[in-house]
ROKOL-736140 format. One record per residue (C-alpha): x, y, z; residue number from 1. Coordinates in steps of 0.001 Angstrom, whole numbers, padded with zeros to 6 digits, m for minus. Last residue first. Layout:
<sites>
{{X; Y; Z}; NUM}
...
</sites>
This chain:
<sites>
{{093614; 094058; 107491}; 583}
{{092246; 095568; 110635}; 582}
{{092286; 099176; 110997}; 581}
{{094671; 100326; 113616}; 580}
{{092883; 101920; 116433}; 579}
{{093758; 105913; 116651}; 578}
{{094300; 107784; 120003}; 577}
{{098101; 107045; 119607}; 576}
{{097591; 109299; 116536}; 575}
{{095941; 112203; 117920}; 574}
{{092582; 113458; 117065}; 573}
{{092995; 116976; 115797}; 572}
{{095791; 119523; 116222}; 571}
{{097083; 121280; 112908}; 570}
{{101082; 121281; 112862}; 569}
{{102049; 124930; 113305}; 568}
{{103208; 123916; 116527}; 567}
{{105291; 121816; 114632}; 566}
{{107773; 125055; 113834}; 565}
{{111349; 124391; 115273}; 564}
{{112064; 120727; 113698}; 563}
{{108862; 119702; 112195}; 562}
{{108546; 116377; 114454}; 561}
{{111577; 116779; 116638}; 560}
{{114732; 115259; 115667}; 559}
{{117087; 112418; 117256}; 558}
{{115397; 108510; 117629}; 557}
{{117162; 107582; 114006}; 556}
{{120512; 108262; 116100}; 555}
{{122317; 110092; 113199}; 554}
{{125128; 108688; 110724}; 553}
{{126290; 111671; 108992}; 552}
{{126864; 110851; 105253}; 551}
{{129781; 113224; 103679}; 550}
{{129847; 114006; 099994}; 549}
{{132464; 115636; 097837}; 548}
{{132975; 117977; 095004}; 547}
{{136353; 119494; 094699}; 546}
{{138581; 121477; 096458}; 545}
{{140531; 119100; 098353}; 544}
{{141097; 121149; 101203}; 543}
{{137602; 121667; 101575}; 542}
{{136997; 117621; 101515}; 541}
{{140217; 116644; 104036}; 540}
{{138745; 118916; 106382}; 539}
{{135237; 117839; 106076}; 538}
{{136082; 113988; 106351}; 537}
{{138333; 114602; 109048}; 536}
{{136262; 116496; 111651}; 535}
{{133016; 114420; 110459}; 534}
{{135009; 111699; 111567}; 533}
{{135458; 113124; 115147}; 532}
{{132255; 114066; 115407}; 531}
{{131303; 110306; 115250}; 530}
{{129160; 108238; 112954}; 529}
{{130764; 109691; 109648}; 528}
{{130669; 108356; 106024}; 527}
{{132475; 109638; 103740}; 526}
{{132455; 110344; 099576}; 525}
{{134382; 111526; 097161}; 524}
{{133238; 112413; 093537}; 523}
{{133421; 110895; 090244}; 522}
{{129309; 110371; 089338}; 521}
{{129034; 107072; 091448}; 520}
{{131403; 108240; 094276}; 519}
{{128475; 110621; 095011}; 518}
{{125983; 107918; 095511}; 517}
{{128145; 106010; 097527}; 516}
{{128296; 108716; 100302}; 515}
{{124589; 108722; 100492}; 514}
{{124589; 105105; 102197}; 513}
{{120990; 104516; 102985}; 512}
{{120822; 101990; 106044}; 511}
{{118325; 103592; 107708}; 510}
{{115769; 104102; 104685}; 509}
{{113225; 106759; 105154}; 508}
{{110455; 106881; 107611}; 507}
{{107952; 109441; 107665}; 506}
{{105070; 107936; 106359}; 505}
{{106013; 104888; 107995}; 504}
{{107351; 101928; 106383}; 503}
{{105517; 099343; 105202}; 502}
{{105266; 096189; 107120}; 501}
{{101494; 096316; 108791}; 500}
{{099047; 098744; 110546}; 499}
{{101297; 100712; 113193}; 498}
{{103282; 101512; 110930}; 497}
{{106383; 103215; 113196}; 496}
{{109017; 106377; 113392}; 495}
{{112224; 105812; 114405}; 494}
{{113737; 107689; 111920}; 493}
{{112880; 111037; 112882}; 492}
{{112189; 114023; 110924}; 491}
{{111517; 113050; 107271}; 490}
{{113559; 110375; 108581}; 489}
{{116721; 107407; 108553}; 488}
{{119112; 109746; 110611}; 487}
{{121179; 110608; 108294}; 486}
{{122188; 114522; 108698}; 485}
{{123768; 115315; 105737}; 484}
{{126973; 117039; 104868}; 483}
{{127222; 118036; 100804}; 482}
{{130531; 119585; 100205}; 481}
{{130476; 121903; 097057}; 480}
{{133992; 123328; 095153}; 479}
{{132543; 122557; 091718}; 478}
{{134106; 120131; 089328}; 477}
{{131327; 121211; 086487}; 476}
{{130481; 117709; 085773}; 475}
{{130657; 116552; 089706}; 474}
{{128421; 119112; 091214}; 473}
{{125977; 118503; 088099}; 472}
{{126122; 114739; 089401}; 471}
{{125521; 115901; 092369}; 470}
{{122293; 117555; 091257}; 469}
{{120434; 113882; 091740}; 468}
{{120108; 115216; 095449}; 467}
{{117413; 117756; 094721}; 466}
{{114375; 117020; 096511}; 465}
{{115902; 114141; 098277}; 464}
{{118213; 116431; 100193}; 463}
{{115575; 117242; 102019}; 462}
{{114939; 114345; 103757}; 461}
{{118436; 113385; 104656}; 460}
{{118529; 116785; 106149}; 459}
{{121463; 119064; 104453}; 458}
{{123889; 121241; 105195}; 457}
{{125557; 122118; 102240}; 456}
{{129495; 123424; 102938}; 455}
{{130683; 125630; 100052}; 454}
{{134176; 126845; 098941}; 453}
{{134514; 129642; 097287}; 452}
{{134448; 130059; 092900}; 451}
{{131783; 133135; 094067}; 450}
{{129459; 132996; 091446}; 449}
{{129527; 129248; 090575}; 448}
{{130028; 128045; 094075}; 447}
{{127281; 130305; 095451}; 446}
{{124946; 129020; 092552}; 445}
{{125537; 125296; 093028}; 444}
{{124913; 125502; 096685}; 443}
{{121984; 127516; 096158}; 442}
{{120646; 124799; 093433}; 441}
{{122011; 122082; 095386}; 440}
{{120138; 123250; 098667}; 439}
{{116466; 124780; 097537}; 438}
{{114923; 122102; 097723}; 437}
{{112653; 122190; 100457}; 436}
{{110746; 125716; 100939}; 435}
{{111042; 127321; 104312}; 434}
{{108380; 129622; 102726}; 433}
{{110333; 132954; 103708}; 432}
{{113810; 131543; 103680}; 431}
{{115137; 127910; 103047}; 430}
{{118761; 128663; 103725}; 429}
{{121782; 130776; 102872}; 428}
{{124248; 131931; 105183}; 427}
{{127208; 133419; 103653}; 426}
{{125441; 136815; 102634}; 425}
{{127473; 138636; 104813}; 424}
{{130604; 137576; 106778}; 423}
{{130937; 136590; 110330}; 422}
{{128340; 133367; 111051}; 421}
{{127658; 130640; 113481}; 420}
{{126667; 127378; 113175}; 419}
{{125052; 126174; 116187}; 418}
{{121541; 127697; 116363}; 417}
{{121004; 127521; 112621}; 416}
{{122580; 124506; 112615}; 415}
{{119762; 123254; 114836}; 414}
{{116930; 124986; 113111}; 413}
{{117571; 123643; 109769}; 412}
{{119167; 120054; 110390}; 411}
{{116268; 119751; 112503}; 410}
{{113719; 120628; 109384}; 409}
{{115929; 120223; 106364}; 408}
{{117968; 123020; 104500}; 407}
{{120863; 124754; 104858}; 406}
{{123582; 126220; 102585}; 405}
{{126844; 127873; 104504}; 404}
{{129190; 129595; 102191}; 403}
{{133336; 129194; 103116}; 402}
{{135148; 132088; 103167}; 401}
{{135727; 132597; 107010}; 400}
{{137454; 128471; 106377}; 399}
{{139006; 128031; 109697}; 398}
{{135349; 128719; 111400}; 397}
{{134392; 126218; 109104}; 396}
{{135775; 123302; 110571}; 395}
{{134851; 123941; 113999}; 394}
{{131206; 124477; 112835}; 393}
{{131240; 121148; 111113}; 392}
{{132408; 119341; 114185}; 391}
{{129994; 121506; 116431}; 390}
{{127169; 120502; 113280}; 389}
{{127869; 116734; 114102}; 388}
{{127374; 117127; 117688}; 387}
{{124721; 118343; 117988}; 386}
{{122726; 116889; 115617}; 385}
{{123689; 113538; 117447}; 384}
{{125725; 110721; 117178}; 383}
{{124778; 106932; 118405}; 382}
{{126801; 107779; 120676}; 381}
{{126800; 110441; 123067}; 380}
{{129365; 113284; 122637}; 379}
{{127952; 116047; 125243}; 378}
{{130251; 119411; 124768}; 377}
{{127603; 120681; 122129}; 376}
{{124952; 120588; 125150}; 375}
{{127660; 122268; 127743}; 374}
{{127949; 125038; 125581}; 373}
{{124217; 125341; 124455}; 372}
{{123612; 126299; 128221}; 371}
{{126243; 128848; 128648}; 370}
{{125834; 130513; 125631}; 369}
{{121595; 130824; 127090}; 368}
{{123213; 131991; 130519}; 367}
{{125791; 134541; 128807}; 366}
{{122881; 135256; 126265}; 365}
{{120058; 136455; 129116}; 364}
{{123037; 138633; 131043}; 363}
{{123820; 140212; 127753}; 362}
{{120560; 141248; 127244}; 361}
{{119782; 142598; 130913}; 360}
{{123529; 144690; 130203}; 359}
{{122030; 145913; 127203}; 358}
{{118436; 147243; 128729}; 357}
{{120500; 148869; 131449}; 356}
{{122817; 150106; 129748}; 355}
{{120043; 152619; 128177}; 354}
{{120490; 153000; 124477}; 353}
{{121312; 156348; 122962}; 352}
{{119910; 158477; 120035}; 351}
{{120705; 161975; 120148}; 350}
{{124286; 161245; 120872}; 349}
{{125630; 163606; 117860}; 348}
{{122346; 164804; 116071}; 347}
{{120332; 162619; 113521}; 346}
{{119268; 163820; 110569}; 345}
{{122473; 163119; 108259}; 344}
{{122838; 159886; 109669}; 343}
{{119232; 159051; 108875}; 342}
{{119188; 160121; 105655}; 341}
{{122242; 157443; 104670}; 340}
{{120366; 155078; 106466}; 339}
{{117540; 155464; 104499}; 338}
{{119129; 155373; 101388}; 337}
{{121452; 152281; 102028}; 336}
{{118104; 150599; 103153}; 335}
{{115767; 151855; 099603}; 334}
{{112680; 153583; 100603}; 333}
{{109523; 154034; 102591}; 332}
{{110570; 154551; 106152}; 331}
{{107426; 153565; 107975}; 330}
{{107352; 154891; 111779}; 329}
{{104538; 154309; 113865}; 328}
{{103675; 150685; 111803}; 327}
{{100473; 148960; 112854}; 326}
{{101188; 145876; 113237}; 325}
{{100886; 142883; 110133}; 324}
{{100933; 144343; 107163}; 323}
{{100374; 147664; 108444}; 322}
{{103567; 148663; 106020}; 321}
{{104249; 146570; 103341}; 320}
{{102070; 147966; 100588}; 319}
{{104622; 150968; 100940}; 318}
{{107414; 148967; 099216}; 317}
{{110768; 150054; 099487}; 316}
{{111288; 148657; 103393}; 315}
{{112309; 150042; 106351}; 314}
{{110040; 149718; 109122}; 313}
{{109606; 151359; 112802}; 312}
{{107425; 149376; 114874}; 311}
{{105650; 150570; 118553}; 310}
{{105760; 147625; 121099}; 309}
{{102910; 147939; 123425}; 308}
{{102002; 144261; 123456}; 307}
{{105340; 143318; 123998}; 306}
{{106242; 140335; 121671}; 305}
{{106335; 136574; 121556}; 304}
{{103247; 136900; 123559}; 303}
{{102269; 139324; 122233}; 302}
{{101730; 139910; 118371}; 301}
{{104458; 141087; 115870}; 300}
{{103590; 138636; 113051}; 299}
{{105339; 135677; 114796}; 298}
{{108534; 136651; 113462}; 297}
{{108928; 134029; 111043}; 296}
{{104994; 134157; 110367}; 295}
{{105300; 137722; 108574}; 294}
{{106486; 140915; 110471}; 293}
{{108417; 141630; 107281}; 292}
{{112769; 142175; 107304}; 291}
{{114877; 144568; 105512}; 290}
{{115782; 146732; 108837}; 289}
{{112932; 146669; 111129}; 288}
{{113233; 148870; 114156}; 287}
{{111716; 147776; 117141}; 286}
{{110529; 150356; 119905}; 285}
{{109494; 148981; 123498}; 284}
{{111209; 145321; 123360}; 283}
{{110643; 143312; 126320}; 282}
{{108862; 140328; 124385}; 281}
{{110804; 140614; 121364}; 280}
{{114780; 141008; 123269}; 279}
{{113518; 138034; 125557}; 278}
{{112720; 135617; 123160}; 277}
{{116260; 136648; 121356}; 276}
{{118922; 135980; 123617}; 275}
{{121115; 134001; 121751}; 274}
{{120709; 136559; 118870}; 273}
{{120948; 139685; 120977}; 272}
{{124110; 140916; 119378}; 271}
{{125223; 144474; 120395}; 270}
{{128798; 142577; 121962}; 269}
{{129151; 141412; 118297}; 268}
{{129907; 137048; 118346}; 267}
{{127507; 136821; 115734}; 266}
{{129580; 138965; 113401}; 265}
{{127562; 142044; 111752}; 264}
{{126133; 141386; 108597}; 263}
{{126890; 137669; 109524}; 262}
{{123587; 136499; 110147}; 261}
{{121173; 138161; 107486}; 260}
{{120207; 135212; 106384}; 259}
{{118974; 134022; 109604}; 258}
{{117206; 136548; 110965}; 257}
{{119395; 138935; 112824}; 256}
{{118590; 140294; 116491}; 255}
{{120074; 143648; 117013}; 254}
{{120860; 145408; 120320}; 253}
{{120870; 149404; 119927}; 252}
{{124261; 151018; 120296}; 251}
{{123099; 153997; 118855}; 250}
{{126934; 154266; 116665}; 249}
{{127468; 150719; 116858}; 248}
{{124009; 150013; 114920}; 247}
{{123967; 152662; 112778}; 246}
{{128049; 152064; 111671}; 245}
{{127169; 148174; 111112}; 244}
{{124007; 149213; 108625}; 243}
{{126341; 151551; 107149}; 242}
{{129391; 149665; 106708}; 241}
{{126892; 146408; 105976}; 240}
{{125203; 148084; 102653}; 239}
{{124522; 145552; 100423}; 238}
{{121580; 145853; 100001}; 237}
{{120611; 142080; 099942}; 236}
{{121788; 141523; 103455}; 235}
{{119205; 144104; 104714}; 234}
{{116694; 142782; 102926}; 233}
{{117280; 139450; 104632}; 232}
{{116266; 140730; 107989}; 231}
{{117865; 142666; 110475}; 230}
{{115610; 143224; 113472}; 229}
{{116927; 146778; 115628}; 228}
{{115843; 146534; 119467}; 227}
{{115238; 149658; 121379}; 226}
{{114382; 149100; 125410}; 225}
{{113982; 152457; 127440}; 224}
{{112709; 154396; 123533}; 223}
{{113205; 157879; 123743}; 222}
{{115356; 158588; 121114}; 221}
{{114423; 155777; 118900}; 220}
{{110901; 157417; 118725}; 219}
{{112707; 160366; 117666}; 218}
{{114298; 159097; 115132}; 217}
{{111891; 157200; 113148}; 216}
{{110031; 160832; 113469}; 215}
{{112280; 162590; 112140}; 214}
{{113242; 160288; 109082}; 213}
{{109919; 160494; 108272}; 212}
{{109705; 164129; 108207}; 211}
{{112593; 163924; 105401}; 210}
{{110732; 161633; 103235}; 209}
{{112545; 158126; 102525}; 208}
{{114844; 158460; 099470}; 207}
{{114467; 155801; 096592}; 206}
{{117944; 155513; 094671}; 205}
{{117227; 153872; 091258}; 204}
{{117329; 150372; 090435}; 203}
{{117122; 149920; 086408}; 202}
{{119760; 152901; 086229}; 201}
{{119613; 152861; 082032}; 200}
{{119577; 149751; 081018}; 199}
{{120724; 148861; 077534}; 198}
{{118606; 148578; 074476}; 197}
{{118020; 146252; 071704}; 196}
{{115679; 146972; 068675}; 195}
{{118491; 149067; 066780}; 194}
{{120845; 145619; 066260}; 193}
{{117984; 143700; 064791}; 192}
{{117165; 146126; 062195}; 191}
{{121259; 146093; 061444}; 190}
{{120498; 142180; 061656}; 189}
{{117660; 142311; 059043}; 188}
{{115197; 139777; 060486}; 187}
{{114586; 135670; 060582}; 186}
{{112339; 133892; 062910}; 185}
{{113613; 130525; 065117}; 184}
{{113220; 131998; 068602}; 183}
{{109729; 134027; 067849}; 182}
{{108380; 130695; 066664}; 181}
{{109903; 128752; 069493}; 180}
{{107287; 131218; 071482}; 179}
{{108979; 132971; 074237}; 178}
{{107528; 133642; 077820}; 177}
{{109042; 135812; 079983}; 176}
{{108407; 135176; 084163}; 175}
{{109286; 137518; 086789}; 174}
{{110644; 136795; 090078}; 173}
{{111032; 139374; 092802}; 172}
{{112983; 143027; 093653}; 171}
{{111049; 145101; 095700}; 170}
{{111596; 148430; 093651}; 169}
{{113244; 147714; 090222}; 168}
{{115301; 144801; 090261}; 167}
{{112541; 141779; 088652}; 166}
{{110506; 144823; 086503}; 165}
{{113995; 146105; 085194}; 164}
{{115494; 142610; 083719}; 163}
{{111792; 141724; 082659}; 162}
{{111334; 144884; 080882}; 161}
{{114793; 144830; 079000}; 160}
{{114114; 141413; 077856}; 159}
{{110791; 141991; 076411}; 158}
{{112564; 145189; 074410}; 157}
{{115075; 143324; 072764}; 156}
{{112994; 140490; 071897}; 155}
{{110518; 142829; 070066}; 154}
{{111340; 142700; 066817}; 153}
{{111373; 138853; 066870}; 152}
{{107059; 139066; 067717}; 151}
{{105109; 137686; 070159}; 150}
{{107497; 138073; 073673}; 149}
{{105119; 137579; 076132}; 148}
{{105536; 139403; 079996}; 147}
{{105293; 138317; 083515}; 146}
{{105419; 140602; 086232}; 145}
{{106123; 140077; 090396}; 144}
{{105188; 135948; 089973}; 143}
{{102701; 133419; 091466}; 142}
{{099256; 134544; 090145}; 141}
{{100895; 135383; 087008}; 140}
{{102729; 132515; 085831}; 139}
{{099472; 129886; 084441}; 138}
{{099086; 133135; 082360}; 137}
{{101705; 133454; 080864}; 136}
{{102081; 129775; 080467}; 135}
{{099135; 129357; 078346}; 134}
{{099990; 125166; 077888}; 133}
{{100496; 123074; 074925}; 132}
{{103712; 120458; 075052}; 131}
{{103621; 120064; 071818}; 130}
{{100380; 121125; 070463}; 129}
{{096580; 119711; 071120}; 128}
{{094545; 122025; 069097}; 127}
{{093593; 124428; 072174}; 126}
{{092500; 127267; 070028}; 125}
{{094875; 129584; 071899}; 124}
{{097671; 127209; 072171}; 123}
{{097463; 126414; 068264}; 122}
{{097893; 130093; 067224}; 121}
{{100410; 130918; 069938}; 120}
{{103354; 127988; 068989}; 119}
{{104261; 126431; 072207}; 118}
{{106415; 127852; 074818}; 117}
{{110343; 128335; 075322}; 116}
{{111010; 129681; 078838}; 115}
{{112911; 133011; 080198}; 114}
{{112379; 132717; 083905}; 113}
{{113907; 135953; 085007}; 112}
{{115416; 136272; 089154}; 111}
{{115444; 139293; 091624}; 110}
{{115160; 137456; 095181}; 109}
{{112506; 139415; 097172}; 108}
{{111740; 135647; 099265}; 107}
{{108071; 135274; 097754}; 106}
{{109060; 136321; 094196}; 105}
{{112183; 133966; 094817}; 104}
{{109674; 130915; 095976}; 103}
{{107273; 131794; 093095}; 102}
{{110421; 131825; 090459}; 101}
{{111360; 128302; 092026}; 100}
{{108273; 126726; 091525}; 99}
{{107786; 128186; 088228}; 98}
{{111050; 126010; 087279}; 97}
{{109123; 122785; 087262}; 96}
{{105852; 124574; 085641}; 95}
{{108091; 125460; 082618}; 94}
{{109336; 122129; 082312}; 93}
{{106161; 121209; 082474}; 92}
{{104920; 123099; 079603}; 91}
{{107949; 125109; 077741}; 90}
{{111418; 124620; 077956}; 89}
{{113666; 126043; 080538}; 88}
{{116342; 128368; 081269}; 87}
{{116640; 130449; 084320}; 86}
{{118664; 134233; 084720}; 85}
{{119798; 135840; 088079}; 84}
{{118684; 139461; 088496}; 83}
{{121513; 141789; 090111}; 82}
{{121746; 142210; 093673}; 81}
{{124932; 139656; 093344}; 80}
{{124330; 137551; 096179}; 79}
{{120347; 137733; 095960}; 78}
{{120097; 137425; 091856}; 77}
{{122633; 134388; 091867}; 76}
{{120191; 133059; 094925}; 75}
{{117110; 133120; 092434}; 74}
{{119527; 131460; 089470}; 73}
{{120118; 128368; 091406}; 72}
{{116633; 128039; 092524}; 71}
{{115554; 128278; 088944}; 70}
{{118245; 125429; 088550}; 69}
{{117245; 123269; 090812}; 68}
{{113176; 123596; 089708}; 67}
{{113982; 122812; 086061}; 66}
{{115865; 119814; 086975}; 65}
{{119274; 117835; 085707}; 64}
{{120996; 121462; 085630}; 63}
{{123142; 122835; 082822}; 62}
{{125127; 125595; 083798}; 61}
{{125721; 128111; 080995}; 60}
{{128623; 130953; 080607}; 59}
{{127815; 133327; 078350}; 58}
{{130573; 133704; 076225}; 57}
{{128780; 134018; 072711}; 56}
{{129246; 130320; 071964}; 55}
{{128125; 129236; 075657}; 54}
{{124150; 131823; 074832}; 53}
{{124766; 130226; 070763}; 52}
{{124494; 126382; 072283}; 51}
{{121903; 127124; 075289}; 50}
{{119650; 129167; 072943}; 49}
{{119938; 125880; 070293}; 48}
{{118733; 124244; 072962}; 47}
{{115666; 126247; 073773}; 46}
{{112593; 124737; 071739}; 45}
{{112855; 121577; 072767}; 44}
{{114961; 120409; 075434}; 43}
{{118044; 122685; 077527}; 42}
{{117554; 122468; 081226}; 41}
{{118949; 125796; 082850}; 40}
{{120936; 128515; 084788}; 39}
{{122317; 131108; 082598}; 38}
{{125613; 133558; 083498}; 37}
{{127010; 136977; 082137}; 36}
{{124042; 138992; 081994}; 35}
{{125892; 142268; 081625}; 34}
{{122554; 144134; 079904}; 33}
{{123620; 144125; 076430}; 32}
{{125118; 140527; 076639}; 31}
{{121300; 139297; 077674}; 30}
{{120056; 141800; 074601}; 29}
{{122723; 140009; 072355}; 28}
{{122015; 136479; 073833}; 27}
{{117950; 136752; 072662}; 26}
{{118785; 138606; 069583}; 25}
{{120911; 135474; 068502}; 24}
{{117930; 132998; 069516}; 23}
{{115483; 135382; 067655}; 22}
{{117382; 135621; 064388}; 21}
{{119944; 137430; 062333}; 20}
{{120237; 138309; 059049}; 19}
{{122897; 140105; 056533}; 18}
{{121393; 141374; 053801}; 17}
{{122437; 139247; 050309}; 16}
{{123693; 142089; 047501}; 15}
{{121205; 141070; 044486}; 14}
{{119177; 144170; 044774}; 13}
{{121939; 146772; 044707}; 12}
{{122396; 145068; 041470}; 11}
{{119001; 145180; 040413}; 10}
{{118869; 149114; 041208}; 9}
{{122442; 149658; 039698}; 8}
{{120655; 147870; 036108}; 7}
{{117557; 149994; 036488}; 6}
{{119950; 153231; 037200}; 5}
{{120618; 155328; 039942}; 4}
{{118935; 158924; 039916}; 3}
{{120856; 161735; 039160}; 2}
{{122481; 163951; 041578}; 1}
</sites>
């Protein structure tokens, strides 16, 4: 074979390559990897990531906040145990959506924050760019893994690790920063091509040792009062046969947190939900099933539990375990794992709960049924919580599909108490930080990846952190109802200055009509000051199928200061103790 010739070499030569670029690598390696959805807020240096990501079939929600739609992508990662992807651009909007990537890192909610940043050069000698910040490492104290794309041949391969880092193990938020440089440089697309790579098993089995299992079991065994805690992990695994066939099988009482209502229906004989004080405090052996001894559970300690209880944990980080309690029995592994193991290990009626300790249980919830009964049969006027979320609750119940969203402090606690659940990962609310906020980005979320109907419960006050995301309700037609609970307060509306005419510090406006602001981008709105209307607004909305809003009229004197939790509120010199200064 001879050599080719100068004139073949110059024509090979004058053959254009063909190139690609960082924003097209960018969408390749998300296609790669079956990321078929983007939450964002296009802006300088991302937009043109937006425009190819929609071009390439890659569906793209455009939010009017950073934070809405990092939330929005969090709870994507949660229903669909795969990580849910945020858009932003650099320096505060950055920061905005950070929020949201702390509060999923916090809640185990796989989610990547992929955001635009300045160029490196000028950041690092502080020479005043656009919108300069160090956003890796303003990220890292609040995030599982954040990583810094620096150079186009390595987009593939920054993608790929933030994918795997935020659903590998504990699954969390993790941050990766791209310089608009990186976006906007120029390679060799075969060169391209090789530098992307596809997941291989990114969340791989984790089996809890054998002995382990053993002894999980036979503290179960001879526990007099067993009680199994299903947290949001458990939801998140995806693994209700099992979970439901453990529990049935042992016939152990469970109390579920509140996202992990509906694993197993809240009407299940085993269910100790309406009698839960007592289940913790008389409780010998507890199993935990996905959830942490953190503040929601009062961090195991007596009184809220029995002193002597002895904790079993499941959970796929080790660091977990003596968080809180010491821990007789970790299970160190993925739930559908452990489960699996434990069926295996466990002999036919091994493990069986005294009737005794179920029939006391059942006794407590008849009474405590009992007592909310005849409180959601009350209809006093001006309209209460109560009431209101019975009339939503009603609804609902005819609607299985339907997703619950819930935020606020009353509206929280009381419709967590009210509304009841019977299919997983319907119930989604402020979790781990009770964070407000998070309601039009979940809402937005459960509509987009499910295309079912959702109901978001709302407190007037919290839907002020992201209320303006109607409009993005009403500009992708989505299947949302917004209810909120009016009643004119961050927690009460009768609240008073003592000093002059300015309203309170927690006093909203009474007269605020919500349902008009709806009707402003296209929508439908209601208003409602008696069950009854709430009835017919929300059954007319879901039938409808498109976005609407309904404004609860509550008596400004219902609510409790911090709903559930305001013994949490620090105690110092009370305010009826203090003397008005004088103007």
């Amino acid at each position: 074979m001879t050599d080719p010739s100068p004139m073949e070499t110059a024509a090979a030569a004058d053959v254009p390559t063909e190139l690609t670029d960082g924003y097209h690598l960018v969408v390749d390696a998300l296609k790669m990897n079956d990321v078929d959805t983007i939450y964002g807020v296009v802006g300088i240096p991302i937009t043109d990531l937006a425009r190819l990501a929609q071009a390439q079939g890659i569906r793209y929600v455009g939010f009017r906040h950073e934070s809405n739609a990092g939330h929005a992508a969090a709870i994507a990662g949660y229903l669909n145990k795969k990580p849910g992807v945020a858009l932003t651009v650099s320096a505060p909007g950055f920061l905005n959506g950070l929020v949201a990537l702390a509060n999923a890192t916090t809640n185990c909610f796989p989610m990547v924050q992929i955001s635009g940043s300045s160029e490196r050069h000028l950041v690092d000698l502080k020479q005043g760019d656009y919108e300069e910040m160090d956003q890796l490492t303003a990220a890292q104290p609040f995030v599982k893994a954040a990583y810094r794309v620096s150079r186009v041949e390595d987009i593939g391969r920054g993608i790929a690790r933030a994918l795997r880092t935020a659903i590998s193990g504990r699954p969390g938020g993790v941050y990766l920063d791209i310089p608009a440089a990186v976006l906007g440089a120029i390679m060799d697309k075969e060169a391209g091509a090789r530098t992307l790579s596809r997941l291989v098993d990114p969340a791989p089995r984790q089996l809890p040792a054998p002995e382990a299992v053993d002894r999980a079991i036979e503290l179960l065994a001879g526990a007099e009062r067993p009680l199994v805690v299903l947290g949001k992990g458990a939801a998140y695994a995806q693994a209700d046969a099992k979970i439901r066939a453990f529990i049935e099988s042992t016939g152990i009482p469970y109390v579920p947190m509140s996202m992990a209502k509906g694993l197993l229906p809240d009407d299940h004989p085993q269910s100790a939900a309406t009698a839960r004080s007592l289940a913790l405090k008389k409780a010998d052996v507890v199993m935990l099933v996905g959830a942490r001894l953190n503040w929601l559970l009062g961090h195991g300690e007596a009184p809220q539990w029995n002193s002597d209880a002895k904790f079993i944990q499941v959970d796929i980080e080790p660091k977990e375990m003596d968080s809180n309690q010491p821990i007789a029995a970790p299970l160190v592994g993925d739930i559908e794992s452990v489960l699996d193991v434990l069926a295996e290990r466990t002999k036919p009626g091994q493990i069986a709960t005294p009737a005794a300790w179920r029939d006391e249980l059942t006794a407590r919830s008849a009474q405590n049924v009992a007592k909310m009964a005849k409180r959601l049969e009350a209809d006093p006027h001006p309209m209460q919580f109560m009431g209101a979320l019975k009339a939503v609750r009603d609804v609902v119940h005819e609607h299985p599909e339907t997703y619950i969203v819930n935020e606020g402090a009353n509206a929280l606690d009381i419709a967590r108490n009210v509304i009841d659940m019977h299919v997983p990962r319907h119930r989604l609310d402020s979790g781990t930080w009770g964070v407000m906020g998070i309601g039009m980005g979940y809402a937005i979320a459960a509509a987009v990846e499910s295309g079912a109907p959702v109901v978001a419960i709302e407190g007037d006050s919290a839907f002020g952190f992201s209320g303006i995301e109607i409009e993005t309700i009403c500009r992708y037609k989505l299947p949302v109802v917004t209810v909120i609970m009016n009643n004119g307060g961050v927690y009460r509306g009768d609240d008073v200055n003592p000093y002059d005419d300015a309203p309170s510090p927690t006093t909203l406006m009474s007269a605020a009509r919500h349902d008009l602001l709806i009707e402003a981008f296209g929508g439908k709105g209601y208003r409602a000051t008696t069950p009854a209307e709430v009835t017919a607004a929300l059954t007319e909305a879901l039938a409808s199928g498109g976005p609407a809003l309904i404004d609860c009229v509550i008596d400004p004197s219902a609510g409790t200061e911090s709903g559930h939790i305001s013994h949490l509120n620090p105690k110092g010199i009370t305010v009826g103790n203090i003397t008005p200064a004088k103007k």
